[in-house]
PLY file of the C-alpha trace (Angstrom):
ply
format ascii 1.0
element vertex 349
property float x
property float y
property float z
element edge 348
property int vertex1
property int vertex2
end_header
23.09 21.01 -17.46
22.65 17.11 -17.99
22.40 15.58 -14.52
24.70 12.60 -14.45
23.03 9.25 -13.73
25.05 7.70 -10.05
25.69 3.64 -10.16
23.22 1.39 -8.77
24.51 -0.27 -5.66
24.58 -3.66 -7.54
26.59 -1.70 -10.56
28.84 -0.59 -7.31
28.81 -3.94 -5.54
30.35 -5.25 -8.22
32.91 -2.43 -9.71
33.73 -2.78 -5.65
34.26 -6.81 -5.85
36.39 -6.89 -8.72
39.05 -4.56 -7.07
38.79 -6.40 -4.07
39.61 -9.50 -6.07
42.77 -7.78 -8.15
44.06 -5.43 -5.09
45.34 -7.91 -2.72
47.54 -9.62 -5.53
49.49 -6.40 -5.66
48.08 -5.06 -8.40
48.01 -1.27 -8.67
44.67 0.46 -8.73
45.99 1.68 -12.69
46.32 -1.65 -13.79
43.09 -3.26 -11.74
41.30 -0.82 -13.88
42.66 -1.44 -17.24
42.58 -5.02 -16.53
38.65 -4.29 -15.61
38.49 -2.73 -18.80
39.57 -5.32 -20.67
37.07 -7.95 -19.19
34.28 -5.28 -19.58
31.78 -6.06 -22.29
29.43 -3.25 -21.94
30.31 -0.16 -23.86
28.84 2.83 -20.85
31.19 0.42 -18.61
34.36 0.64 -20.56
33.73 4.23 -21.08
33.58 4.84 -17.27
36.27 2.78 -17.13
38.82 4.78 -19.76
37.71 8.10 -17.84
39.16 6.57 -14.43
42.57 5.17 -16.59
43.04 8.65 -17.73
42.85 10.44 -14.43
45.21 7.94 -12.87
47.41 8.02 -16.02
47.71 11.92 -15.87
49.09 11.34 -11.65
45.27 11.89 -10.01
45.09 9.55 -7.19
42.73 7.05 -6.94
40.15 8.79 -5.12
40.28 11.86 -7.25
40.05 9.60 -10.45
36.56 7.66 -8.98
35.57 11.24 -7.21
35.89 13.21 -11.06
33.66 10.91 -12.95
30.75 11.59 -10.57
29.06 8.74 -10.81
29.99 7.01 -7.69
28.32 7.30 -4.76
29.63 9.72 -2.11
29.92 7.60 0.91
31.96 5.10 -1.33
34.56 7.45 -2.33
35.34 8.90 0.91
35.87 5.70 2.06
38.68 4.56 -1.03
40.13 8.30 0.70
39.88 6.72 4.14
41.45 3.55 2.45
44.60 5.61 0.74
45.18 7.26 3.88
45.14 4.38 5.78
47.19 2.26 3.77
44.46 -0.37 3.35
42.19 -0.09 0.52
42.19 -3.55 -0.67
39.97 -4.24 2.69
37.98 -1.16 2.04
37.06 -2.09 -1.31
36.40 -5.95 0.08
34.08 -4.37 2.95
31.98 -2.08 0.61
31.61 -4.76 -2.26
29.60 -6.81 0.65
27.91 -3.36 1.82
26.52 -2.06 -1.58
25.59 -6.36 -1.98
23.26 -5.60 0.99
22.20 -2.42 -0.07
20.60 -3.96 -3.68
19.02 -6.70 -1.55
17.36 -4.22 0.93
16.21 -2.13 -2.09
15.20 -5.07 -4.19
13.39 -6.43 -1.39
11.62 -3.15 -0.81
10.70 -2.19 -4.31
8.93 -5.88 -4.60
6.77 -5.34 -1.63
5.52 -2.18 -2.71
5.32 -2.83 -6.63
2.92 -6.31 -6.02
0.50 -4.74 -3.73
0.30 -1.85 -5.81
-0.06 -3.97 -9.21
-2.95 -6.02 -7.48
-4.48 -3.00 -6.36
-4.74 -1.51 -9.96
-5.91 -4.81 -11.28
-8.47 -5.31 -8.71
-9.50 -1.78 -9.23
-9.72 -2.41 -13.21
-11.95 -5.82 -12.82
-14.10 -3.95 -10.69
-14.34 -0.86 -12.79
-15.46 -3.41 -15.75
-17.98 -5.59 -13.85
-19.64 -2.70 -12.49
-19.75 -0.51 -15.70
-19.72 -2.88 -18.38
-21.31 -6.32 -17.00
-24.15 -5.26 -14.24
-25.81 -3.04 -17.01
-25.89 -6.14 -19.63
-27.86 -7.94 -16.78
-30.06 -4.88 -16.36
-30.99 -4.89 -19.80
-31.60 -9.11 -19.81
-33.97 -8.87 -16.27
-36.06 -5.91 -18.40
-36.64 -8.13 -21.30
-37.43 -10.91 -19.42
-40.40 -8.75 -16.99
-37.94 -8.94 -13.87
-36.25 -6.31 -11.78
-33.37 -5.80 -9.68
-32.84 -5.69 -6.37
-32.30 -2.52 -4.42
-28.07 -3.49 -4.33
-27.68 -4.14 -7.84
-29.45 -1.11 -8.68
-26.78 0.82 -6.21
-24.05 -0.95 -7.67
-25.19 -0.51 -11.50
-25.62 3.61 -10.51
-22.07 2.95 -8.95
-21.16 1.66 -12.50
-22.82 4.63 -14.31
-21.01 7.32 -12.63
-17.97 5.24 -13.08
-18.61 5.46 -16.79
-19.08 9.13 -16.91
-16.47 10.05 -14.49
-14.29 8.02 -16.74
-12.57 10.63 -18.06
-11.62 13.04 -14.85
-10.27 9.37 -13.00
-7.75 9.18 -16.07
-6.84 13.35 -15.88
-6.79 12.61 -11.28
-4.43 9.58 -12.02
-2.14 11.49 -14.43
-1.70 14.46 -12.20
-1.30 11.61 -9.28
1.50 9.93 -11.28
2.98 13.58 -11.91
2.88 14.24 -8.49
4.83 11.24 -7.17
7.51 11.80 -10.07
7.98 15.65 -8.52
7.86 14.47 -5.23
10.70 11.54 -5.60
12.51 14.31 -7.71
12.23 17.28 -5.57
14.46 16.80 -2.27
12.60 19.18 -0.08
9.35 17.30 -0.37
10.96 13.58 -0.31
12.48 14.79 3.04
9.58 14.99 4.38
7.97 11.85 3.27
10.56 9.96 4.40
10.45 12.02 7.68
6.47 10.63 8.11
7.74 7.01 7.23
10.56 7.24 9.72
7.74 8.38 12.24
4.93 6.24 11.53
4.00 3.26 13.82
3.95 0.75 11.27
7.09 1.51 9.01
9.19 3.01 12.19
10.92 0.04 13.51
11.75 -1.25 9.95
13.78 1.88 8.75
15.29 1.94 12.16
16.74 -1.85 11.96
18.22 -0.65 8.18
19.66 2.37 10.05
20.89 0.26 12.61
22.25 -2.44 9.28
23.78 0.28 7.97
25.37 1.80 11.14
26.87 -1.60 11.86
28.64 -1.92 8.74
29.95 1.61 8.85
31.80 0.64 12.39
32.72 -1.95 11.14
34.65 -1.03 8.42
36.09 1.38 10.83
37.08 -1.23 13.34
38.62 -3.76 11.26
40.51 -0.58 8.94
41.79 1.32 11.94
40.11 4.44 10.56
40.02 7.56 12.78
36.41 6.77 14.19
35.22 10.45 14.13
35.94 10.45 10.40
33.84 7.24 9.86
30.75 8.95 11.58
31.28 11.74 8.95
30.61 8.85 7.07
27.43 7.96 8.46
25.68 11.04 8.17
25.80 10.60 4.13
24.00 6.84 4.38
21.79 6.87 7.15
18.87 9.96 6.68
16.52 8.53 9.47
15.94 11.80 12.01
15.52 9.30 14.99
19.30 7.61 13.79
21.00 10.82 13.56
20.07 11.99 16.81
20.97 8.62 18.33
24.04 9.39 16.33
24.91 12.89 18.01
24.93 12.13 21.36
26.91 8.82 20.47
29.66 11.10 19.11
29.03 13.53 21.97
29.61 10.62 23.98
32.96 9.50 22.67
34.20 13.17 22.46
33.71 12.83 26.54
36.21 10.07 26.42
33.55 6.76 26.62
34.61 3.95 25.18
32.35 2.72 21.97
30.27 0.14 24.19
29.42 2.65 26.57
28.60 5.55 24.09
26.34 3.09 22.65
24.63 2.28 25.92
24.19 6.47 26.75
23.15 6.77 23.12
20.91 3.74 23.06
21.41 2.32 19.51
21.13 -1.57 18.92
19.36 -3.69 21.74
20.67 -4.36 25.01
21.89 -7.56 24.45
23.69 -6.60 21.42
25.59 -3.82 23.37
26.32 -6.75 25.70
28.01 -8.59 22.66
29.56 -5.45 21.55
31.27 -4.88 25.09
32.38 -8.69 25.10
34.24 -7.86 21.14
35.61 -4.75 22.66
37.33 -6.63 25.54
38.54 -9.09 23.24
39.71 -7.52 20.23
37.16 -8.51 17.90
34.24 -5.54 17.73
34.68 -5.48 13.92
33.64 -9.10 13.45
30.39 -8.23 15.86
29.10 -5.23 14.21
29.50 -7.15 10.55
27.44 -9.97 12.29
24.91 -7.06 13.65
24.70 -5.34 10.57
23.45 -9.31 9.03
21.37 -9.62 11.77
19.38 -6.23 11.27
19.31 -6.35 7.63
17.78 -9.84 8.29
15.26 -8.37 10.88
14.24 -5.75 8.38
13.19 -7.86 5.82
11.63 -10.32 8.39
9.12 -7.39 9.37
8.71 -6.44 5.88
7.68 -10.29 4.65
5.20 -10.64 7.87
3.76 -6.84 6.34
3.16 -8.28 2.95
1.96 -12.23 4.49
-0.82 -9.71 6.41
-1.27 -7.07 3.04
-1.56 -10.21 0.79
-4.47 -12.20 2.28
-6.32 -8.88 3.38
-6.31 -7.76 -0.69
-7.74 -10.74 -1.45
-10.19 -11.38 0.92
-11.87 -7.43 -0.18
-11.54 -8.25 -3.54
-13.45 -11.66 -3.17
-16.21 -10.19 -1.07
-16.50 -7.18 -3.53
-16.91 -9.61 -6.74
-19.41 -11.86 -4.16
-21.75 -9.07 -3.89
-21.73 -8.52 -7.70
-22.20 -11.76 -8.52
-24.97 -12.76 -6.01
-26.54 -8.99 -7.13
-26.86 -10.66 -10.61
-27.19 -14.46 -9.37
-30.54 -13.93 -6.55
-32.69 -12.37 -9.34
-31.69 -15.08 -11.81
-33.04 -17.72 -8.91
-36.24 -15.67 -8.63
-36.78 -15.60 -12.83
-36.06 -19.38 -12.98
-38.13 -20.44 -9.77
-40.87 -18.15 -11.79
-40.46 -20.52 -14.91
-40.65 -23.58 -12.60
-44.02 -22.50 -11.62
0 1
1 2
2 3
3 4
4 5
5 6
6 7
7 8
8 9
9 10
10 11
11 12
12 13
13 14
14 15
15 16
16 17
17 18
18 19
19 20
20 21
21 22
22 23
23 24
24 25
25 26
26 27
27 28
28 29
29 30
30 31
31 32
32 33
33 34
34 35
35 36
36 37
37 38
38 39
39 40
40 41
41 42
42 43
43 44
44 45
45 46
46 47
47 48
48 49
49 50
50 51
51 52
52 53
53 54
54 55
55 56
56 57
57 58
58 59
59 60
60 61
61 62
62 63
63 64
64 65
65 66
66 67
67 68
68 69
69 70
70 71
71 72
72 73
73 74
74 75
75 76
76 77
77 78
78 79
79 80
80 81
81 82
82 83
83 84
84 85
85 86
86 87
87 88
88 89
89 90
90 91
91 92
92 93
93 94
94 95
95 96
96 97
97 98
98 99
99 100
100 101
101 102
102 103
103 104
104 105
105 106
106 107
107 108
108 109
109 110
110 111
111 112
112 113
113 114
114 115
115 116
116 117
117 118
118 119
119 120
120 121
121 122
122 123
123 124
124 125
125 126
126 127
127 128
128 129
129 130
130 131
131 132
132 133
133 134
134 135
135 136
136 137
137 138
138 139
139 140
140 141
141 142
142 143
143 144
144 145
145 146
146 147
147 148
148 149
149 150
150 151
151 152
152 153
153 154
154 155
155 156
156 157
157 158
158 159
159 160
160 161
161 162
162 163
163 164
164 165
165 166
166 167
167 168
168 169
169 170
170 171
171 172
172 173
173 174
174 175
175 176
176 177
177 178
178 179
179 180
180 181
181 182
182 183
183 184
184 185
185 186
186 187
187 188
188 189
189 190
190 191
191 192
192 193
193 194
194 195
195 196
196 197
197 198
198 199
199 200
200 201
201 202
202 203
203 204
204 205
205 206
206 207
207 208
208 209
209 210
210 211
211 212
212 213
213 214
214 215
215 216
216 217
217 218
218 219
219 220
220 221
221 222
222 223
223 224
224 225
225 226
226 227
227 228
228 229
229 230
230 231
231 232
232 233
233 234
234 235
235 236
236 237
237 238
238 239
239 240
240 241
241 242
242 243
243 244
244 245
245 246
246 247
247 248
248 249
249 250
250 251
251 252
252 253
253 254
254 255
255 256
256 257
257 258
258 259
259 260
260 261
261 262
262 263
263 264
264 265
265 266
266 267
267 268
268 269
269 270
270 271
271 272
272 273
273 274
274 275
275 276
276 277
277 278
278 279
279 280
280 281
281 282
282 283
283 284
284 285
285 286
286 287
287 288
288 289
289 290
290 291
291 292
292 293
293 294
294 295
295 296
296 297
297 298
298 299
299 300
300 301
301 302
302 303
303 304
304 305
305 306
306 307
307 308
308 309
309 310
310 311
311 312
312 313
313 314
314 315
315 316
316 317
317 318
318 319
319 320
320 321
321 322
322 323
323 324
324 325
325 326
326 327
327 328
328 329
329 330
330 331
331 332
332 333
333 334
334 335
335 336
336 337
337 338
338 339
339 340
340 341
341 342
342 343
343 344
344 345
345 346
346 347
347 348
């Protein structure tokens, strides 16, 4: 069975925005779509776009029409449920147009700090793979010809080079099955569980998953807030976007909290999610009437707070990368460079 490909959460951002736009005009969800269709160059897009007419044509409601193609995410359409039910879908479509929008910048952001480390990792590793097998032995052969020897390092580093050279051919075979590996492991659910379960735990990436968790959180209450959604169903919600252990327990004795009868502020405080003086601010927007508008400006301020941590990882990963590689390619050179002195302070003689 073909496994059907889900939208990005820029793809959704947007299919989200446009409805958002057409909605509040009074225009049905029907004709939003047909008039989406109409505007839609891409041919998988106005494909997508026909299936959804047809459902609503033949009397599916909107949820079920978005819900039967398959290739939305979940979260998103049991929230357009949320926002039938409720009477107020034009605001749920507005509020998750500016959630998936955060979503593809977290994910962007992410996928660039991993992808240039790892890039000038393999390039470093490739230069130093060719010096040491390909150049050191060139200069080996020159300082024989000319009655000289090397010293005891470059004669380490040229054996380094040898083996390189011969192992050549099992580093290819260990970085194929490495590159397998990964692909099983981000396919296979079991196993990515439990990767992301050592990230989640891990000193150095644990605070930055918990302030998206925390991003993510926000925005869920707020939607919730500012749609007058049943709150319990909204934490349903939750569970589907936020897979961080540490969150979800946070997240059960929140709910345990509020099943007691505590107001949201105070099953925050018992549950201890967000900061202190953010549960402050979100006990000052309960009194007044505006908690939605707090936990959108939370949900900014985490997001914001994640990437912070993640640029100060890659200002420290940067620097550090290049600082081994130049001290690597300093002992090569001056390897080559001190017996070259010694042959020409020979011929000066």
């Amino acid at each position: 069975m073909k496994r059907i490909k889900k939208l990005s959460s820029s793809e959704t951002a947007v299919f989200c925005g446009q409805l958002s736009l057409l909605l509040p005009a009074g225009i049905t969800p029907l004709e939003s779509i047909r008039l989406m269709s109409d505007d839609s160059e891409s041919a998988q897009g106005k494909a997508l776009l026909a299936k959804i007419e047809a459902s609503l044509t033949n009397g599916a409601g909107f949820y079920e029409a978005l819900a039967s193609t398959g290739v939305f995410p979940e979260y998103m359409t049991s929230m357009v449920l949320l926002g039938e039910e409720s009477g107020k879908l034009d605001i749920i479509m507005k509020n998750l147009a500016v959630y998936y929008e955060r979503q593809n910048t977290i994910s962007e952001t992410v996928k660039n700090a991993i992808s240039y480390p790892f890039i000038m990792i393999c390039l470093m590793s490739f230069i130093m793979v060719v010096l040491l097998s390909k150049v050191l032995p060139i200069f080996s052969q020159v300082f024989s010809q000319l009655g000289s020897g090397l010293n005891d390092t470059s004669i380490h580093l040229i054996r380094i080079g040898e083996n390189l050279r011969a192992a050549s051919g099992f580093l290819m075979l260990l970085l194929i099955l490495a590159a397998i590996f990964f692909f099983i492991l981000a396919k296979s659910r079991h196993k990515s569980v439990r990767l992301k379960h050592m990230l989640y735990s891990c000193r150095v990436t644990k605070h930055f998953f918990l302030c998206i968790s925390y991003s993510r959180f926000a925005d869920v209450m707020s939607m919730i807030t500012s749609g007058g959604m049943d709150i319990f169903k909204g934490l349903e919600l939750s569970d589907k976007i936020i897979d961080n252990h540490i969150m979800k327990q946070k997240l059960e004795i929140f709910r345990a909290a509020l099943l007691q009868g505590e107001s949201i502020p105070d099953a925050l405080k018992k549950s201890e999610i967000f900061q202190a003086q953010h549960r402050r601010m979100i006990q000052t927007g309960y009194k007044s009437g505006s908690i939605d508008k707090v936990f959108s400006k939370l949900s900014e301020y985490y997001e914001d707070a994640a990437l912070s941590r993640l640029q100060r990882f890659l200002g420290a990963v940067e620097p550090t990368l290049v600082i081994i590689f130049s001290l690597t390619v300093g002992i090569i050179l001056m390897s080559v460079i001190m017996p070259l002195i010694g042959i020409m302070s020979g011929i000066g003689q």
